[in-house]
Residue, then its C-alpha position, 0 to 999 in steps of 0.5 A: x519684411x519680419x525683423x529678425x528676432x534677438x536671438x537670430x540676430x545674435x545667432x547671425x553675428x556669431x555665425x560671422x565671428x565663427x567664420x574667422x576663428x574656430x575657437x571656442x572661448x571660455x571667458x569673455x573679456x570687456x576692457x574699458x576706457x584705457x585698459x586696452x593693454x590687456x590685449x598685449x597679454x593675449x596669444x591672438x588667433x583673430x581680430x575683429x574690427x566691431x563694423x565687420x560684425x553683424x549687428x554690432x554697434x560701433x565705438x565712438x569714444x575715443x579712447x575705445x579700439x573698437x576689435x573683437x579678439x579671439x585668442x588665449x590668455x595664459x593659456x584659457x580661450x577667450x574673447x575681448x572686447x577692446x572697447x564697448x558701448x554705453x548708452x550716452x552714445x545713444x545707443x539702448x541698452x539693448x544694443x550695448x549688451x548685443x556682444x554680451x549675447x554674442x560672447x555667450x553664444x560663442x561658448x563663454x560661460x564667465x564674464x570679466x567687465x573693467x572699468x574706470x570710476x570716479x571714488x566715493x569713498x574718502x579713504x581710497x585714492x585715484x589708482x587704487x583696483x575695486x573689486x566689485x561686489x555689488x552695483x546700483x542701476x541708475x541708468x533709468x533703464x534695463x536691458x532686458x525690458x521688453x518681450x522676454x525670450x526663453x531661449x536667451x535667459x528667463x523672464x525674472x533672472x534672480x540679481x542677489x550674487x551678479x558678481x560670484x561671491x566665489x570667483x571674487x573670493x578667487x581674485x581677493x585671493x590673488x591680489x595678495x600673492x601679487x602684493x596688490x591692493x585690492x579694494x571692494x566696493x559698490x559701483x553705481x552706473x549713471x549715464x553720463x556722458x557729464x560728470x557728477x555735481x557735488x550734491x549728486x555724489x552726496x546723493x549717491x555715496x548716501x545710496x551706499x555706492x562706493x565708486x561711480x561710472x558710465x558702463x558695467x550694469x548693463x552687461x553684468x544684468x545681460x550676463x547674469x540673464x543668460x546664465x554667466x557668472x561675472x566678475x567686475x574689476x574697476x580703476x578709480x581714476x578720479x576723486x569725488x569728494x563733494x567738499x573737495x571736488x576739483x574738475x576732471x578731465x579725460x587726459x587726467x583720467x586716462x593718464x591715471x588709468x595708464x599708471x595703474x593698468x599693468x596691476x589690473x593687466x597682471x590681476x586679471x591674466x593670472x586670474x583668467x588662467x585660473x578659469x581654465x581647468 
């Protein structure tokens, strides 16, 4: 038996979510560890647990609903993803980025990725909001590798602006009328699931990185292949200062993300209703 070729499989699983809601999105969402919250914003039309998907994975961190919502957010159609997947779970890359490929054959043409990082720089602090500008793949993989389809983005997709320097221009501007400090900065993904040693966060601030995670590249590369543009928004939940490094766990991480969640909450509401017109 042929194994269905990715772009059947994505044409498949969009099929499945079509058959439940009949909105087109104009944005797609992913929410990361803790920022679930987003989801209270969105006037939903449907919810979609992930097993219920065709070829979707399933989320086995904790902190990950695992619900595709359809729905919209100050009044723009939207798809969510309330929880994704990273490749410590042992999933390829491939798999991780299969609902990027799904969103966009929804209709979304606009990506909007949050995260939660560990800060590099000294002079910003757990709970400040990064704007992402750039990022450094140190995932020892990439999502497009293998044979390329045409039909789902060119063989060599140009990387020089994978967050529109634009649309960042749009959330810069934004964050000042909420009176919301917004920093901006280079997110490098590795792939976990442990965290840094003190001289890998020397190696990676000296790389030119700013903050530090698990996901976001992947789907950002996905994106960028099909033709999306992409924003990137991250919490910094933790400190990683090499010489004054202190232990990190999931609680301290979650509950700092708890804090600074209705900020990123109200950033991105009001910035996704931009996207609308």
């Amino acid at each position: 038996m042929t194994t269905p070729s990715l772009y059947d499989q994505v044409q498949q699983a969009a099929a499945a979510i079509r058959g439940r809601s009949a909105l087109t999105p104009r944005v797609a969402i992913i929410l990361g560890t803790g920022l679930g919250g987003l989801v209270k914003e969105i006037k939903t039309e449907a919810v979609i647990p992930y097993e219920e998907i065709p070829g979707f994975p399933l989320s086995t961190v904790e902190s990950h609903a695992g619900r595709l919502l359809l729905g919209t957010l100050h009044g723009t159609p939207v798809v969510a993803m309330q929880g994704r997947f990273h490749r410590y779970e042992g999933y390829t890359l491939q798999q991780v980025t299969f609902p990027v490929r799904v969103m966009h054959a929804l209709g979304a043409r606009t990506l909007v990725v949050t995260n939660v990082s560990g800060g590099m720089h000294p002079l910003w602090a757990p709970g400040d909001l990064v704007l992402i500008s750039d990022h450094i793949n140190l995932l020892g993989d990439n999502p497009l590798i293998g044979r390329n389809d045409d039909r789902l983005g060119p063989r060599f997709p140009d990387m020089s602006d994978p967050y529109d320097a634009t649309l960042r221009a749009r959330v810069r501007q934004l964050a000042l009328e909420q009176g919301v400090m917004l920093r901006e900065g280079v997110y490098v993904s590795v792939t976990g699931p442990c965290l840094e040693t003190r001289a890998e966060y020397r190696m990676l601030r000296a790389m030119g990185a700013d903050i530090v995670g698990m996901s976001t590249v992947p789907e950002v590369i996905v994106a960028v292949h099909q033709g999306m543009k992409v924003t990137g928004l991250s919490i910094i939940t933790d400190q990683c200062l090499p010489d004054a490094l202190v232990p990190a766990t999931l609680a301290h991480i979650l509950a700092v993300a708890a804090e600074a969640e209705p900020r990123l909450t109200r950033l991105v509401a009001a910035y996704v209703g931009t996207l609308g017109t």
